[in-house]
Backbone as a chain_set.jsonl record, in Angstrom:
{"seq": "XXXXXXXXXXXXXXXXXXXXXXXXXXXXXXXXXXXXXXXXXXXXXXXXXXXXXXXXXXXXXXXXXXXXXXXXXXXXXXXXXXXXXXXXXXXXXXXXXXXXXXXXXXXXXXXXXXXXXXXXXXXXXXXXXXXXXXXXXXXXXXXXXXXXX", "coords": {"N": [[-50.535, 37.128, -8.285], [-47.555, 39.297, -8.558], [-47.866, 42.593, -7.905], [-46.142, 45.473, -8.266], [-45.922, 48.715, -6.56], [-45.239, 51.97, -7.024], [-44.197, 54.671, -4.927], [-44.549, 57.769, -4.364], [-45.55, 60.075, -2.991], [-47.565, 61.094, -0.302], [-50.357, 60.532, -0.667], [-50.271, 58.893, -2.667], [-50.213, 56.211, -2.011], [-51.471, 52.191, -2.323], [-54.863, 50.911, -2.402], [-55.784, 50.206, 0.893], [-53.538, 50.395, 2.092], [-51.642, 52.486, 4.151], [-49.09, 54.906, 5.388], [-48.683, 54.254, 7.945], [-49.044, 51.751, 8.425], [-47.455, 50.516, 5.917], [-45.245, 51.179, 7.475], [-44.94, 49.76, 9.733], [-45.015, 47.401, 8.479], [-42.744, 46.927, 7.484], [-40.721, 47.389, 9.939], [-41.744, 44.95, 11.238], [-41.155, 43.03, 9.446], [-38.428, 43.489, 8.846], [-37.369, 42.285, 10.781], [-34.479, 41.211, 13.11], [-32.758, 42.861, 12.501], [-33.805, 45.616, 11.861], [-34.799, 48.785, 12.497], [-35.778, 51.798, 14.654], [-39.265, 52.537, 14.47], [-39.608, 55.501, 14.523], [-37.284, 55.858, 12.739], [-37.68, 54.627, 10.137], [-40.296, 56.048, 9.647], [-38.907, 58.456, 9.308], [-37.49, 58.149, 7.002], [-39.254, 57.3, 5.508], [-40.551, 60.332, 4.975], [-38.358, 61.954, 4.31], [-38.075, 60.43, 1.812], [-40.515, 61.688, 0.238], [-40.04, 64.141, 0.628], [-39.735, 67.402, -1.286], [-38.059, 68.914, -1.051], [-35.119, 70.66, -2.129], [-32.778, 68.541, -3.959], [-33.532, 66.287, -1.667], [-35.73, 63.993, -1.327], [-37.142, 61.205, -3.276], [-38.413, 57.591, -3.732], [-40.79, 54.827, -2.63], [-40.911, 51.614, -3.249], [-43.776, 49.933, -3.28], [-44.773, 45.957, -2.727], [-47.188, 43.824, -3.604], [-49.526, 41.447, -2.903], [-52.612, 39.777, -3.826], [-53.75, 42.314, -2.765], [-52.638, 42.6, -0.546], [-49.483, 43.067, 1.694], [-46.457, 41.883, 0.525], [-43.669, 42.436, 0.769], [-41.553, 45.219, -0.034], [-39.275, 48.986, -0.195], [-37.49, 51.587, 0.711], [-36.375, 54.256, -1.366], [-33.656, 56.668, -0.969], [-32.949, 59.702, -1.709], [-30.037, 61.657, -2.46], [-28.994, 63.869, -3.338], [-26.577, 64.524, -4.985], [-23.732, 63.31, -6.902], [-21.829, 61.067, -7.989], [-19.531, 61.687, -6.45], [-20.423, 60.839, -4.094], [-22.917, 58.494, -4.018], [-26.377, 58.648, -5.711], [-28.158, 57.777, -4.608], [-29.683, 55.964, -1.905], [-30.559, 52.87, -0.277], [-32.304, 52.565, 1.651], [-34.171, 51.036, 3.567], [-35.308, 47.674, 3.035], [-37.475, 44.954, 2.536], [-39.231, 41.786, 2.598], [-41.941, 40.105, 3.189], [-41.797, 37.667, 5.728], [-43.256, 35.095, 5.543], [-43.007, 34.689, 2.304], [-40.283, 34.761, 1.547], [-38.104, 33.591, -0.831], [-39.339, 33.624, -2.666], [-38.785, 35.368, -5.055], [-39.84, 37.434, -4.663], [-38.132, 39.402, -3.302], [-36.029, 39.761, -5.022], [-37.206, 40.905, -7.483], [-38.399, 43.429, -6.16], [-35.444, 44.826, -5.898], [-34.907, 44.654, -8.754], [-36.886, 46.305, -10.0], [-36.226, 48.691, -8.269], [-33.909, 49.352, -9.624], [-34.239, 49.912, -12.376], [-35.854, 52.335, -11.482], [-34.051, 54.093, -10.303], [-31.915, 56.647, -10.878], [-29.129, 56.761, -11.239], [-26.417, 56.093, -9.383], [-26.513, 53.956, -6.544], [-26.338, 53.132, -3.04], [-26.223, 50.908, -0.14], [-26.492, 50.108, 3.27], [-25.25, 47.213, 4.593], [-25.419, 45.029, 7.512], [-22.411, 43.349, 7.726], [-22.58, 40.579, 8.98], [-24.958, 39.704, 7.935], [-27.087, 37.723, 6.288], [-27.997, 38.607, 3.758], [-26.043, 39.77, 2.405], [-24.824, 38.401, 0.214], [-27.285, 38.228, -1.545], [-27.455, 40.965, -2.467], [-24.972, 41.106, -3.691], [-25.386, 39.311, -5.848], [-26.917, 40.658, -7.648], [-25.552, 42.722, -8.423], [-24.152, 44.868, -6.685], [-21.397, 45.951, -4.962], [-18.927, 45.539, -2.266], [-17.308, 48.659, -1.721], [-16.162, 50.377, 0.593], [-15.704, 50.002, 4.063], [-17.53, 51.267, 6.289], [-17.56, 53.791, 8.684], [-18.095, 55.189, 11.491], [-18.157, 57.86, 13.732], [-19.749, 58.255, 16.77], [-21.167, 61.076, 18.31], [-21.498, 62.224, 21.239], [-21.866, 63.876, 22.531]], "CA": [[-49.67, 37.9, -9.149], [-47.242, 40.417, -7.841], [-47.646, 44.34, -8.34], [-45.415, 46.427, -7.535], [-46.31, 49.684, -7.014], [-44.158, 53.303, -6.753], [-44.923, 55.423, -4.056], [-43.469, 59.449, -4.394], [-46.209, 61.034, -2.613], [-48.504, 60.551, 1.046], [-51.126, 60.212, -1.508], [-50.301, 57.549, -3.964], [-50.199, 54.776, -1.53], [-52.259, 51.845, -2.741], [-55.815, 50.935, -1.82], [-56.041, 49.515, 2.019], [-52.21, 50.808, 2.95], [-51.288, 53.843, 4.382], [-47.741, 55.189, 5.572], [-48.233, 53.779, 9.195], [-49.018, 50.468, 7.365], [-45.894, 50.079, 5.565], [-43.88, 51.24, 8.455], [-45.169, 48.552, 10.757], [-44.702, 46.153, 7.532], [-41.206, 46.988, 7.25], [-40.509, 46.809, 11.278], [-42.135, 44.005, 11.19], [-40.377, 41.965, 8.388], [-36.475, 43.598, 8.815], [-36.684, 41.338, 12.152], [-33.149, 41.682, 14.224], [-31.858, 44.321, 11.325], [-35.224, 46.608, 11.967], [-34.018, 50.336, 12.893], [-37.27, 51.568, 15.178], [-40.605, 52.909, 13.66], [-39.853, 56.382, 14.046], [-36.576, 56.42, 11.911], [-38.385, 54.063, 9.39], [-40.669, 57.228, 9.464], [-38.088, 59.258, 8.712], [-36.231, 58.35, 5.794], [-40.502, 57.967, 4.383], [-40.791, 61.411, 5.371], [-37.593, 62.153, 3.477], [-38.425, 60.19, 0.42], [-41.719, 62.849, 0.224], [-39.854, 65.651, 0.701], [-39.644, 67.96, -2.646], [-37.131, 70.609, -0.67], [-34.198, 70.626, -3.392], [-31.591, 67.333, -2.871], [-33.806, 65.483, -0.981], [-37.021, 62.861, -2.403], [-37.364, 59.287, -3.501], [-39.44, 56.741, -3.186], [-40.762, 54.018, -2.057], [-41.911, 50.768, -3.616], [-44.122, 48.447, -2.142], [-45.044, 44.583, -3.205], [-48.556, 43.53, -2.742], [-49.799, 39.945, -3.631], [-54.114, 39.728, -3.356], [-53.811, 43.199, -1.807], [-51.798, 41.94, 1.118], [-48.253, 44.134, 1.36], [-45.229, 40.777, 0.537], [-42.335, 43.241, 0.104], [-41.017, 46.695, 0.252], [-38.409, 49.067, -0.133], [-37.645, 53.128, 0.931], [-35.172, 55.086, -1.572], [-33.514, 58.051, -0.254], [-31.723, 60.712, -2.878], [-28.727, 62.141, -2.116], [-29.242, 65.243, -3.938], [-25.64, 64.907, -5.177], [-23.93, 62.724, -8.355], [-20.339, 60.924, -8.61], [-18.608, 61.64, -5.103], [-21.703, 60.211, -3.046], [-23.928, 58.074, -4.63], [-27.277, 59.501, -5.581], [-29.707, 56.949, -4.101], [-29.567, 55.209, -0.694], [-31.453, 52.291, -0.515], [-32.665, 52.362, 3.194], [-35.198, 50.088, 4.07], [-36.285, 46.542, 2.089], [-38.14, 43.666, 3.13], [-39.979, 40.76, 2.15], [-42.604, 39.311, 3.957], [-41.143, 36.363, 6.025], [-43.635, 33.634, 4.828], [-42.904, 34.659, 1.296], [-38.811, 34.811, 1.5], [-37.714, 32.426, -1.293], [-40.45, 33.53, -3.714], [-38.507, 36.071, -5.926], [-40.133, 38.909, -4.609], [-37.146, 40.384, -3.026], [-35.682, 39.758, -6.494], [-38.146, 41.59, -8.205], [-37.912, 44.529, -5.756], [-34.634, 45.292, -6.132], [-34.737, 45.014, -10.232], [-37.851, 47.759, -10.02], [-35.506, 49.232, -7.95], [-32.554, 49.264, -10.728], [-35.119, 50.158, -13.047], [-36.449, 53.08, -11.483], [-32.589, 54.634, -9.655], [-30.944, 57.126, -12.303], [-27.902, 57.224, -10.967], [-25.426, 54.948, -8.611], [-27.289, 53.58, -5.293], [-25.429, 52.871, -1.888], [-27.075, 50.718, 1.199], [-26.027, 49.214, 4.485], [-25.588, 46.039, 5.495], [-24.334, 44.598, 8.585], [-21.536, 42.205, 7.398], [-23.329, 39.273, 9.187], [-26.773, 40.058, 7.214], [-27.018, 36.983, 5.052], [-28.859, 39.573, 2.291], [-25.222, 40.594, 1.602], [-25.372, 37.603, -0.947], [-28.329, 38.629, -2.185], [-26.981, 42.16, -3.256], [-23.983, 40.893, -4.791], [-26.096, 38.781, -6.8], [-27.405, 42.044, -8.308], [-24.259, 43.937, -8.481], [-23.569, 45.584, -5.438], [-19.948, 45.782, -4.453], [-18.662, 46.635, -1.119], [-16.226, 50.152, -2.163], [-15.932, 50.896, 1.737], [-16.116, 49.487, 4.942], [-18.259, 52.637, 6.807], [-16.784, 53.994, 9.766], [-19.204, 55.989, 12.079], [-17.966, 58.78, 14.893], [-21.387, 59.075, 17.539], [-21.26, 62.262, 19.249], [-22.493, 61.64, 22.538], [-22.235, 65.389, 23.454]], "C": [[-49.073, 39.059, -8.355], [-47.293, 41.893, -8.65], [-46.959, 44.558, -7.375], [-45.497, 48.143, -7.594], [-45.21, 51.186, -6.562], [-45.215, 54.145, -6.194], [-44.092, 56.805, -4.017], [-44.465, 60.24, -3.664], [-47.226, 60.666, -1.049], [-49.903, 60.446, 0.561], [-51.7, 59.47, -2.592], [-50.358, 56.153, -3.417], [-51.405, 53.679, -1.884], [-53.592, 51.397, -2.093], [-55.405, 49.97, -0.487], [-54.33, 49.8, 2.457], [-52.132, 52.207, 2.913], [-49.246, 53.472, 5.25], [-47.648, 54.388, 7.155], [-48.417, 52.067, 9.12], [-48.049, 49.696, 7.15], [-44.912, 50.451, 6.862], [-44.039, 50.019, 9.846], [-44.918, 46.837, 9.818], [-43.617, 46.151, 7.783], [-40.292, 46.972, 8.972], [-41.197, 45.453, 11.678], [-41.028, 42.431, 10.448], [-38.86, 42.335, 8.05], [-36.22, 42.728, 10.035], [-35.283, 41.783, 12.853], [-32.4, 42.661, 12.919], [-32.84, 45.458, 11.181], [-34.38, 47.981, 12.572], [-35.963, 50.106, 13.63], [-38.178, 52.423, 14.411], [-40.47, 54.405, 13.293], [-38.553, 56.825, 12.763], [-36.859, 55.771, 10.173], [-38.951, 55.164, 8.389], [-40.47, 58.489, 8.874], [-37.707, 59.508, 7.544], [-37.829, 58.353, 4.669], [-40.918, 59.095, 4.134], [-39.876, 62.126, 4.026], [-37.79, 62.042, 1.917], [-39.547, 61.254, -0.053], [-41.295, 63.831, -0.285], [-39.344, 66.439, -1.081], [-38.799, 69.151, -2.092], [-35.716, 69.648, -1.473], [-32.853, 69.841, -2.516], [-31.945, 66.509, -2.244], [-35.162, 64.716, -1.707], [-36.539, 61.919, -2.028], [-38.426, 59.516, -3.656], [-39.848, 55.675, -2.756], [-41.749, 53.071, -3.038], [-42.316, 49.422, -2.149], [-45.456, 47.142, -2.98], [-46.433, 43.865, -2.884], [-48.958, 42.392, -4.113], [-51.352, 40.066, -3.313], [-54.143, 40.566, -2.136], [-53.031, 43.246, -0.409], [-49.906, 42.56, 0.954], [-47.124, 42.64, 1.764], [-44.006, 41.811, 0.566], [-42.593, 44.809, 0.236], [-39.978, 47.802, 0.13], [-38.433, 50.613, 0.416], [-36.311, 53.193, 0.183], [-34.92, 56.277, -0.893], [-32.901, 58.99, -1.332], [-30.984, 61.079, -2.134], [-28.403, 63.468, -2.394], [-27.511, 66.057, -4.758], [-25.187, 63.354, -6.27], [-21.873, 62.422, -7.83], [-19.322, 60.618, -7.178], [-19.34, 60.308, -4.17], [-22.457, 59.493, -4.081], [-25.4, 58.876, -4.816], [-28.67, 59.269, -5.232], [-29.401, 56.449, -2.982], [-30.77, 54.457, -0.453], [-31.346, 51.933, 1.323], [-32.996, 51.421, 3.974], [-35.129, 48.736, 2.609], [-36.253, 45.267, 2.604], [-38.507, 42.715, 2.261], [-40.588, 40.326, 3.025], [-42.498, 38.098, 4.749], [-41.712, 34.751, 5.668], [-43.522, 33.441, 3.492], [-41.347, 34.594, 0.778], [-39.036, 33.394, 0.667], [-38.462, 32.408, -2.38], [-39.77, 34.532, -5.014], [-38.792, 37.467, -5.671], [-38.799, 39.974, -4.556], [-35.879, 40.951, -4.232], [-35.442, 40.842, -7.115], [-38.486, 43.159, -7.895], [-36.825, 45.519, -6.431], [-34.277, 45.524, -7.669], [-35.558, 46.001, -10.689], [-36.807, 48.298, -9.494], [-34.376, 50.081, -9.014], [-33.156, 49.752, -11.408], [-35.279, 51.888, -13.121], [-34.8, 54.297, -10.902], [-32.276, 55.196, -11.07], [-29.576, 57.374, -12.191], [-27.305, 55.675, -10.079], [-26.701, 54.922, -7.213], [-26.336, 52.599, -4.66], [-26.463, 52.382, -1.052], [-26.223, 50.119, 1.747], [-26.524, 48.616, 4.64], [-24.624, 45.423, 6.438], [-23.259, 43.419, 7.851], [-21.973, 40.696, 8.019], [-24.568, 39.087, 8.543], [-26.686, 38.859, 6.162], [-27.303, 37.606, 3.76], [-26.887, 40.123, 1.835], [-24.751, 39.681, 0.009], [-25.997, 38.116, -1.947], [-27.976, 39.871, -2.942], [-25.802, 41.979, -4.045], [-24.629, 40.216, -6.008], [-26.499, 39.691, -8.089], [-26.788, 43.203, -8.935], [-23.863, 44.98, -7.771], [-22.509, 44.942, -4.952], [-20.013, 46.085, -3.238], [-17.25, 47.793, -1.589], [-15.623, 50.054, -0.963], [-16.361, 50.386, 2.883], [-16.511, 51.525, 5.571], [-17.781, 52.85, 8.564], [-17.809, 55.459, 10.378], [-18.475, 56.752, 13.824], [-19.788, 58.872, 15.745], [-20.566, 59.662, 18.882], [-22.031, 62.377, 20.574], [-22.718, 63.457, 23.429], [-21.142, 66.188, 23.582]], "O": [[-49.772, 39.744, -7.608], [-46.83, 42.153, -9.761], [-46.944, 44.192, -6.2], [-45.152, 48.754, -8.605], [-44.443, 51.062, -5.607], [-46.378, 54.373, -6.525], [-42.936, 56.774, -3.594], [-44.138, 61.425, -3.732], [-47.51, 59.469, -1.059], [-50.73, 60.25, 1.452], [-52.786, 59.362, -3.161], [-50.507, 55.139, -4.1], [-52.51, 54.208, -1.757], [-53.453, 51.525, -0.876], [-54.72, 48.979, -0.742], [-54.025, 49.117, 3.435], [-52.433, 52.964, 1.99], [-48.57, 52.472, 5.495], [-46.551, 53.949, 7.5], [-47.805, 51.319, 9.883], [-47.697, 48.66, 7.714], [-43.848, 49.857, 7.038], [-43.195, 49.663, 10.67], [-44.742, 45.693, 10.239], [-43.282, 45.192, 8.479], [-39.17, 46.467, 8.986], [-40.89, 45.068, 12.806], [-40.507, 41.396, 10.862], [-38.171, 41.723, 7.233], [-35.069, 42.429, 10.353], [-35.21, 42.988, 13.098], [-31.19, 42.888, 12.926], [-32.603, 46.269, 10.285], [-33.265, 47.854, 13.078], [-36.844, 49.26, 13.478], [-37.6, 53.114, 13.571], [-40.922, 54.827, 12.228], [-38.692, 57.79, 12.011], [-36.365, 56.307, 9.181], [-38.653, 55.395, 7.217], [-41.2, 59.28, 8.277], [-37.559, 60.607, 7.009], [-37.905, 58.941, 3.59], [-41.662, 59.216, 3.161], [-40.384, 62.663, 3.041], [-37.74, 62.918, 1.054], [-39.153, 61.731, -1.117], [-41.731, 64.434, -1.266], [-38.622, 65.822, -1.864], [-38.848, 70.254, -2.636], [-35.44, 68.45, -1.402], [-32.252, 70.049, -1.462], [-31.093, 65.674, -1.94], [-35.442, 65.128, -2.832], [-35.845, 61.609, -1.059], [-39.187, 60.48, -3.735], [-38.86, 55.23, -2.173], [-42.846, 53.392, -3.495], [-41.901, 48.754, -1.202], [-46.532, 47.362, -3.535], [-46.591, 43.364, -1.771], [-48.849, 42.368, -5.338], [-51.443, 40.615, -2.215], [-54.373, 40.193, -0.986], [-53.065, 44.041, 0.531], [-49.286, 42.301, -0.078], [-46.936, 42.3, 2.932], [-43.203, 41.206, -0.145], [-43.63, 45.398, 0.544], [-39.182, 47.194, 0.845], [-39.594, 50.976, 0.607], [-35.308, 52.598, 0.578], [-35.802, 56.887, -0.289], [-31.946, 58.357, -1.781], [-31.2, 60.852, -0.944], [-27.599, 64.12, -1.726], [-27.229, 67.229, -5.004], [-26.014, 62.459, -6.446], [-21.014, 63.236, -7.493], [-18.61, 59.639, -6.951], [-18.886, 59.24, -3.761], [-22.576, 60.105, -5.142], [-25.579, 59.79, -4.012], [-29.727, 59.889, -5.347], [-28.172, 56.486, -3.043], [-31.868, 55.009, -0.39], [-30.539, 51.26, 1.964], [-32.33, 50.981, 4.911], [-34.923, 49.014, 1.428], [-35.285, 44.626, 3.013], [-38.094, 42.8, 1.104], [-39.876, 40.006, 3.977], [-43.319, 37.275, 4.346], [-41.092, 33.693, 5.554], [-43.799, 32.313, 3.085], [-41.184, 34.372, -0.422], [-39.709, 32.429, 1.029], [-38.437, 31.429, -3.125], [-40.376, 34.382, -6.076], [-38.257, 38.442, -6.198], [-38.491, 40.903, -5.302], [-35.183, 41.964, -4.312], [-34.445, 41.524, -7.348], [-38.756, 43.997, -8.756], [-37.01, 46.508, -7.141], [-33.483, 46.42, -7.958], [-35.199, 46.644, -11.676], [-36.05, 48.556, -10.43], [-34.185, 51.297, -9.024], [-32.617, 50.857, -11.346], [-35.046, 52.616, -14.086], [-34.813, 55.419, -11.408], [-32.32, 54.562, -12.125], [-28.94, 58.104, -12.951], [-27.733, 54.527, -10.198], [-27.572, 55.775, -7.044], [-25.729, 51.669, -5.191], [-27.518, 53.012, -0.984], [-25.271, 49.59, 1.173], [-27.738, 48.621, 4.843], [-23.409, 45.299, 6.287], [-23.906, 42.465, 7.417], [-21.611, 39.699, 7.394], [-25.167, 38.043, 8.802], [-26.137, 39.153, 5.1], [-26.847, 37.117, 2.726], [-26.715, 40.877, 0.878], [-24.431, 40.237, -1.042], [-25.506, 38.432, -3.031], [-28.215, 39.827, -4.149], [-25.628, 42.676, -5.044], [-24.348, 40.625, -7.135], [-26.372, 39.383, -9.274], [-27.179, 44.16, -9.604], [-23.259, 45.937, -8.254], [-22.471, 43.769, -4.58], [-20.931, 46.804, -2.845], [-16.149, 47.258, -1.716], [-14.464, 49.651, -1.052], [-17.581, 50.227, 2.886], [-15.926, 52.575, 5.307], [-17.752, 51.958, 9.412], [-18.103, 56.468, 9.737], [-18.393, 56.084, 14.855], [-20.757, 59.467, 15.275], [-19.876, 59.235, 19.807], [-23.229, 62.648, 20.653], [-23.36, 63.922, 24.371], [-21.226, 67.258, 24.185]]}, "num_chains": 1, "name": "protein.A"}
């Protein structure tokens, strides 16, 4: 049976996972779309944070204790212009892809979001399917300046 459980705190995580846990789950199971461990880190760090504008949280999918699934929200700390969720991170376990989980994620997800929610995906990412399925549009192709100095 799947639980899914909501994570808002470095304290609520469920029995036998901790934060370095899920972040090796979720580098683990984003495969060639994985960002590396410490920015993973980051945006869990973020979700935590209670300084005003910034939070989330994070759910994560566990079948006979064993972590199938995953996700990291981010807030935005802003309403209407920007969206007010950023959905960062989400996985599925690769021997379980095809089971609903990732489904089931994203409708906790919908569930738990009070506002609009924005994520990236590479335009080759087969998952961009998968989010239309759900009702995610693309608005904007994203256009990124890096400052090299």
């Amino acid at each position: 049976m799947l639980n899914i459980k909501k994570v808002e705190k470095a304290d609520e995580f469920p029995n036998g996972v901790n934060k370095d846990k899920f972040i090796d789950f979720l580098h683990e199971h984003l495969q060639e779309f994985r960002d590396k461990k410490e920015d993973i880190d980051k945006a869990i760090e973020y979700s935590f944070s209670k300084d005003n504008g910034k939070g989330g949280f994070l759910l994560i999918a566990l079948q006979n204790d064993e972590i199938v699934g995953g996700t990291v929200i981010n807030n935005s700390g802003m309403s209407g212009y920007i969206p007010d969720h950023f959905l960062v991170f989400i996985a599925t376990h690769k021997k379980h892809r095809g089971e609903g989980i990732g489904g089931s994620i994203i409708e906790k997800t919908l569930e738990e979001c009070t506002g609009d929610i924005a994520l990236h995906v590479e335009y080759d990412n087969p998952a961009v399917d998968f989010y239309k399925k759900y009702g995610f549009t693309s608005k904007y192709a994203e256009m990124r300046y890096i400052n090299t100095g």
